[in-house]
C-alpha positions as CSV (number, residue, x, y, z in Angstrom):
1,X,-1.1,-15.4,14.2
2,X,2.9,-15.9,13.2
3,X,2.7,-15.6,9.1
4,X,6.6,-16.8,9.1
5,X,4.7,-20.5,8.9
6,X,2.4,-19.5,5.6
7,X,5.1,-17.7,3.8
8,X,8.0,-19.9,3.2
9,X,7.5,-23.3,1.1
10,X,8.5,-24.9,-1.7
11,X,8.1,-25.2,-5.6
12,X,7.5,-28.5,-7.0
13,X,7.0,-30.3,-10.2
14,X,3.4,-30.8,-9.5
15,X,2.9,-26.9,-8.3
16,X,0.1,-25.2,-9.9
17,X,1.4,-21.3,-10.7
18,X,-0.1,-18.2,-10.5
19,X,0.9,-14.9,-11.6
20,X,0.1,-11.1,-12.1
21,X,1.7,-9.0,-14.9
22,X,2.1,-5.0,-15.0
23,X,4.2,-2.5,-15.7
24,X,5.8,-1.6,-13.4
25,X,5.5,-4.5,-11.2
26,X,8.0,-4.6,-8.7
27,X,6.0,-2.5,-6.0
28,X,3.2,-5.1,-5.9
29,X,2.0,-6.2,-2.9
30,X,-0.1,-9.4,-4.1
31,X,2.6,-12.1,-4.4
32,X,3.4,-11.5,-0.2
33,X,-0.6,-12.0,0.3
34,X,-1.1,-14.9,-2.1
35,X,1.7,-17.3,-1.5
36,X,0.8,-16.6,2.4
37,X,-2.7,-17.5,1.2
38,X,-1.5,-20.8,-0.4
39,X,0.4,-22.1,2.4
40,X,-2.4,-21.2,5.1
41,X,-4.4,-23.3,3.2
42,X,-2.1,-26.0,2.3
43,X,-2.1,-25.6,-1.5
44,X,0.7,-26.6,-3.4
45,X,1.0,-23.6,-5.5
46,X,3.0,-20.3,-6.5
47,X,2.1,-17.2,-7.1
48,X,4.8,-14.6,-8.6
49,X,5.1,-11.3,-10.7
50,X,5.8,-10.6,-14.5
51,X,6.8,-6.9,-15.7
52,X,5.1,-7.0,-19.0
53,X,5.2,-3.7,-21.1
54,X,2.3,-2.7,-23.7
55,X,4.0,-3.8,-26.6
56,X,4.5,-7.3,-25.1
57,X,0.9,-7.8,-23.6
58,X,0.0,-10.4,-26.8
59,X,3.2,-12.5,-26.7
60,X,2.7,-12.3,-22.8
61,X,-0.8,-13.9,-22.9
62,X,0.3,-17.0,-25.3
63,X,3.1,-17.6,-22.8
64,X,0.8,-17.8,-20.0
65,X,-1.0,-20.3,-21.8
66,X,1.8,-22.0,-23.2
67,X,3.5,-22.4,-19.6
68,X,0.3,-23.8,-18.0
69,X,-0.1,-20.4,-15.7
70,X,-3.7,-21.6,-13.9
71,X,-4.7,-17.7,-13.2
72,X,-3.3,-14.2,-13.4
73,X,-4.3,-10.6,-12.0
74,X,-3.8,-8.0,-13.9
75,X,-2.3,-4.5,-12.9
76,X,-1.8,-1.3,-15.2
77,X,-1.5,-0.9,-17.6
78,X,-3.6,-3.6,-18.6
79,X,-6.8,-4.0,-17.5
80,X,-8.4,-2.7,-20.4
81,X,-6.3,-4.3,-23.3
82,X,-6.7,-7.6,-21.7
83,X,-10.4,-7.7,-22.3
84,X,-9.8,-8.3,-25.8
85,X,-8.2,-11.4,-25.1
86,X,-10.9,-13.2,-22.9
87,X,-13.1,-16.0,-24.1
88,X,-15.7,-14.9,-21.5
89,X,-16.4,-12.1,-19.6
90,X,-18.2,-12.0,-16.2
91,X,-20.4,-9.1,-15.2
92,X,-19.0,-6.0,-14.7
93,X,-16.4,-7.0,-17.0
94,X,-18.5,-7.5,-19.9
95,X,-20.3,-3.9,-19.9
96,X,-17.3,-2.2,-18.4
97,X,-14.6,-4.5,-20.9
98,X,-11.9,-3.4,-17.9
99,X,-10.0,-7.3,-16.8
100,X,-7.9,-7.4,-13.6
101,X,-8.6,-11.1,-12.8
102,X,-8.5,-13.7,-15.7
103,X,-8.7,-17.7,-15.3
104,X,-6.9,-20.0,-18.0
105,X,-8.6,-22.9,-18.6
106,X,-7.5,-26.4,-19.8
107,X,-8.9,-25.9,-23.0
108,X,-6.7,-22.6,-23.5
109,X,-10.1,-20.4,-23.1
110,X,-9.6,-17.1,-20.9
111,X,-12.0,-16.2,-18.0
112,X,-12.3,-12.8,-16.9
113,X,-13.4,-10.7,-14.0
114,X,-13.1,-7.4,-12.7
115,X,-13.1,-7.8,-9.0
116,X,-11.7,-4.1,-8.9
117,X,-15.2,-2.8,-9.3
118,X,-17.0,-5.5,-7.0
119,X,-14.5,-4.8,-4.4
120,X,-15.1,-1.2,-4.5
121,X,-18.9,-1.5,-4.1
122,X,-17.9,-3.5,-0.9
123,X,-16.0,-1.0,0.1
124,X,-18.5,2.2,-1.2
125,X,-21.1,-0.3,1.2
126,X,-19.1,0.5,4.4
127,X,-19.4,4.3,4.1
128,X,-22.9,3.8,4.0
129,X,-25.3,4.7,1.3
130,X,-23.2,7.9,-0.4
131,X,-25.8,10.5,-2.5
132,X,-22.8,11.1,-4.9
133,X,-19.4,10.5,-5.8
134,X,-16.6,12.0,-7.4
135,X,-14.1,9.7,-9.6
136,X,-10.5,11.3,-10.2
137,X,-8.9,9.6,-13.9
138,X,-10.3,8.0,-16.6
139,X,-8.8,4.2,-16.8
140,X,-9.6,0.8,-15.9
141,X,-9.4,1.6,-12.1
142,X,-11.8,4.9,-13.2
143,X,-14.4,2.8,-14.8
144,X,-14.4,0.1,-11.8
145,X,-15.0,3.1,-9.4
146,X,-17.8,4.2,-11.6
147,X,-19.5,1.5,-11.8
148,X,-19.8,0.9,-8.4
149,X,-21.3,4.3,-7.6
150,X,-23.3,4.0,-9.9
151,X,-24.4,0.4,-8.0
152,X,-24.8,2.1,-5.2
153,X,-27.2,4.5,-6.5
154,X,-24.8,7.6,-6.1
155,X,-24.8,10.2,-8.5
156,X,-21.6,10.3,-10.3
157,X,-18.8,13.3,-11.2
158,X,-15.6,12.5,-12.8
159,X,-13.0,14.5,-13.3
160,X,-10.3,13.7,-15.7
161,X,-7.4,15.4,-17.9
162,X,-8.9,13.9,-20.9
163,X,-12.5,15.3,-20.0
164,X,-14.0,18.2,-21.6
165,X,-16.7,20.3,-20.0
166,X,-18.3,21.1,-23.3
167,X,-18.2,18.0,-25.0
168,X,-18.8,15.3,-21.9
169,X,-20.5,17.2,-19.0
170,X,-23.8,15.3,-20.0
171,X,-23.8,11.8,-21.2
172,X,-26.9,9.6,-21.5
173,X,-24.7,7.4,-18.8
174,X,-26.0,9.5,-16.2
175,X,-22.1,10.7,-15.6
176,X,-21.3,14.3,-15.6
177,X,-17.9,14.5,-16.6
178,X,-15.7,17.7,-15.9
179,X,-12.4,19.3,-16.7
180,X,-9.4,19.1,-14.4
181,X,-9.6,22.6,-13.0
182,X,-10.0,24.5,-9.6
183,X,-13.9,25.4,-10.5
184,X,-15.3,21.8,-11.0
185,X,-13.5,20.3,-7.9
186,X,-14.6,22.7,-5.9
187,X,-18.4,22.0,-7.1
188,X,-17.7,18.4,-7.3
189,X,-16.2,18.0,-3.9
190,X,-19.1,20.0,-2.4
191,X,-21.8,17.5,-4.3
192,X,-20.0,14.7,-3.5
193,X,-20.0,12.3,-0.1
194,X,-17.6,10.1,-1.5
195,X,-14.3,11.1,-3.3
196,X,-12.1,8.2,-5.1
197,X,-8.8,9.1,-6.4
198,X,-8.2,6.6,-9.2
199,X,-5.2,7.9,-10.9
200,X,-1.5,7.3,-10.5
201,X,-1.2,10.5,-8.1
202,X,0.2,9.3,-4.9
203,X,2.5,6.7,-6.0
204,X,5.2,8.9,-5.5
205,X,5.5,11.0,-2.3
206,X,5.4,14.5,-3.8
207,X,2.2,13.5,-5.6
208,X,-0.2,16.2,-5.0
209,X,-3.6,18.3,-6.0
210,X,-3.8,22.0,-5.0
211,X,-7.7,21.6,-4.9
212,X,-8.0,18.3,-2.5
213,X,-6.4,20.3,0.4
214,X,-8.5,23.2,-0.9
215,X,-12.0,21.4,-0.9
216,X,-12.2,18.2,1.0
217,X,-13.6,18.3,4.9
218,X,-13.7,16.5,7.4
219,X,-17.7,15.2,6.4
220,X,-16.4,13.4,3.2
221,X,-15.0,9.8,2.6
222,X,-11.9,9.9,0.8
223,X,-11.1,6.6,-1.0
224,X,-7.6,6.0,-2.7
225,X,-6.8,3.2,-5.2
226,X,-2.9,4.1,-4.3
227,X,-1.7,1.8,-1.7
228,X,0.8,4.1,-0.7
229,X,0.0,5.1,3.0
230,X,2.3,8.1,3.4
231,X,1.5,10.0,0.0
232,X,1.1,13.5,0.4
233,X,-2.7,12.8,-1.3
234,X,-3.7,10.6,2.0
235,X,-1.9,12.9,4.2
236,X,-4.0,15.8,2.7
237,X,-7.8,14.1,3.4
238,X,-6.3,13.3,6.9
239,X,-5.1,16.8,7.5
240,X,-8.8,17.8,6.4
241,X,-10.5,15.7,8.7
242,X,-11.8,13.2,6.2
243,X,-12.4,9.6,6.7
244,X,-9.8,7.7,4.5
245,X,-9.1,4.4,3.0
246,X,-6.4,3.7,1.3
247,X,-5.5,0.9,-1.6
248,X,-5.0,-1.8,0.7
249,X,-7.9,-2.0,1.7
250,X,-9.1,-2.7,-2.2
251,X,-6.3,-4.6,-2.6
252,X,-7.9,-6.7,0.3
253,X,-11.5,-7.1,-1.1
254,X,-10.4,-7.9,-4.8
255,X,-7.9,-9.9,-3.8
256,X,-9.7,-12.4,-1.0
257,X,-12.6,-12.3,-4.3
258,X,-10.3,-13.2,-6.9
259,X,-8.9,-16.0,-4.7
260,X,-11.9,-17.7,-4.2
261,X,-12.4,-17.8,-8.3
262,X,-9.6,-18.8,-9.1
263,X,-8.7,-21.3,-6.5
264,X,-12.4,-22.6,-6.1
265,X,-11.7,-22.0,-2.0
266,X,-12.9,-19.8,0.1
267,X,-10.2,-17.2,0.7
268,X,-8.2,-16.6,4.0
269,X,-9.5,-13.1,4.7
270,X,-7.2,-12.5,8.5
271,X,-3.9,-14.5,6.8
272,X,-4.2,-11.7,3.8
273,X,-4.7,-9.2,5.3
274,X,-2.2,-9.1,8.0
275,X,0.2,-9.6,5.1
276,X,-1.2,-6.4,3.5
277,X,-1.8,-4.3,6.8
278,X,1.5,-5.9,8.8
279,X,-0.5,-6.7,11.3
């Protein structure tokens, strides 16, 4: 399949407009796999990228309203802050009140959807049927991961900088939460079948976590929200022996999901991702 054909066209006065805003933005992926998207299925339409900082998120959502933007993914950091401006939220949204796909309709009223967290229980259902799981972070991407776990039926660890062994190692959630320290990965890593980095380690090449190359082996999944292929993170689970995914391949699922609601068409699953995968 020659993409050249899906990815060049033309704006018009009648196009509708699609967006996703973040901070940063620039390293986004979703505007190649989109617009190809569009073309393939001979929509006039435009999808394209806003850098929107914290402070701006309020004045950013008016303006997407006030321009007539049809739909809008949203990126860190966010997912969380822009719960507060939907009309309706869709399960998992609603319980998890973490956004990354919102619809704008005519009447000004905002949709939202987390297909982060029904994308990753897509992708949890390809490993197989994981006993437990261990989450890495504690934002938006965090709660989508645990959610799906949890969806799955896994018992779920999370370890995060902002967790405390004394205070949050047993919520009524069912979550045992742990400090960021040598000790609970190691326990952690051993409980777990599953391992889901969903933090900002591995953006950045020299990204890295002592106890990953000390724990993981080669019988554990290791799933990364980072779509950075080479990070030193990925290289590490490889090096172990582990089965990896990286972010593209969450990218993927959320995004063919989130096409298909906003669009109201079913999404073009081999055009995306060969734009994702370059192949």
């Amino acid at each position: 399949m020659n993409l050249s054909n899906h990815v060049n066209f033309e704006i018009s006065g009648t196009s509708q407009i699609f967006a996703i805003i973040g901070d940063p933005i620039a390293h986004s992926a979703s505007p190649a796999f989109w617009n190809a998207a569009f073309r393939f299925c001979d929509l006039d339409a435009a999808y394209v990228p806003f850098r929107v900082c914290r402070a701006d998120l309020a004045e950013a959502i008016n303006g997407l309203k006030a321009l007539g933007i049809c739909g809008c993914n949203v990126t860190a950091p966010h997912k969380q802050a822009v719960a507060e401006f939907c009309d309706l939220l869709h399960s998992p949204a609603d319980s998890l009140k973490t956004v990354n796909c919102i619809k704008i309709c005519e009447d000004g009223h905002i949709e939202g959807w987390n297909t982060d967290a029904t994308g990753c229980l897509r992708l949890i259902e390809k490993t197989g049927r994981p006993k437990a799981g261990l989450v890495m972070g504690s934002g938006g991407a965090a709660a989508a991961a645990i959610w799906a776990l949890q969806k799955s039926g896994a018992r779920v660890f999370q370890i995060a900088r902002s967790c405390s062994d004394a205070i949050d190692s047993n919520q009524a959630d069912g979550i045992k939460r742990l400090a960021w320290n040598e000790k609970n990965f190691a326990y952690a890593i051993q409980e777990s079948d599953i391992i889901i980095n969903a933090t900002p380690l591995g953006w950045h090449k020299d990204d890295f976590v002592a106890e990953l190359k000390e724990f993981l082996s080669k019988s554990k999944f290791y799933v990364d929200f980072n779509y950075a292929p080479a990070s030193r993170l990925l290289e590490t689970a490889r090096n172990n022996g582990c089965t990896v995914m990286d972010g593209r391949e969450l990218l993927l699922e959320q995004g063919v999901e989130a096409f298909s609601l906003l669009t109201g068409l079913p999404a073009p699953e081999e055009v995306m991702r060969r734009c994702i995968f370059g192949r």
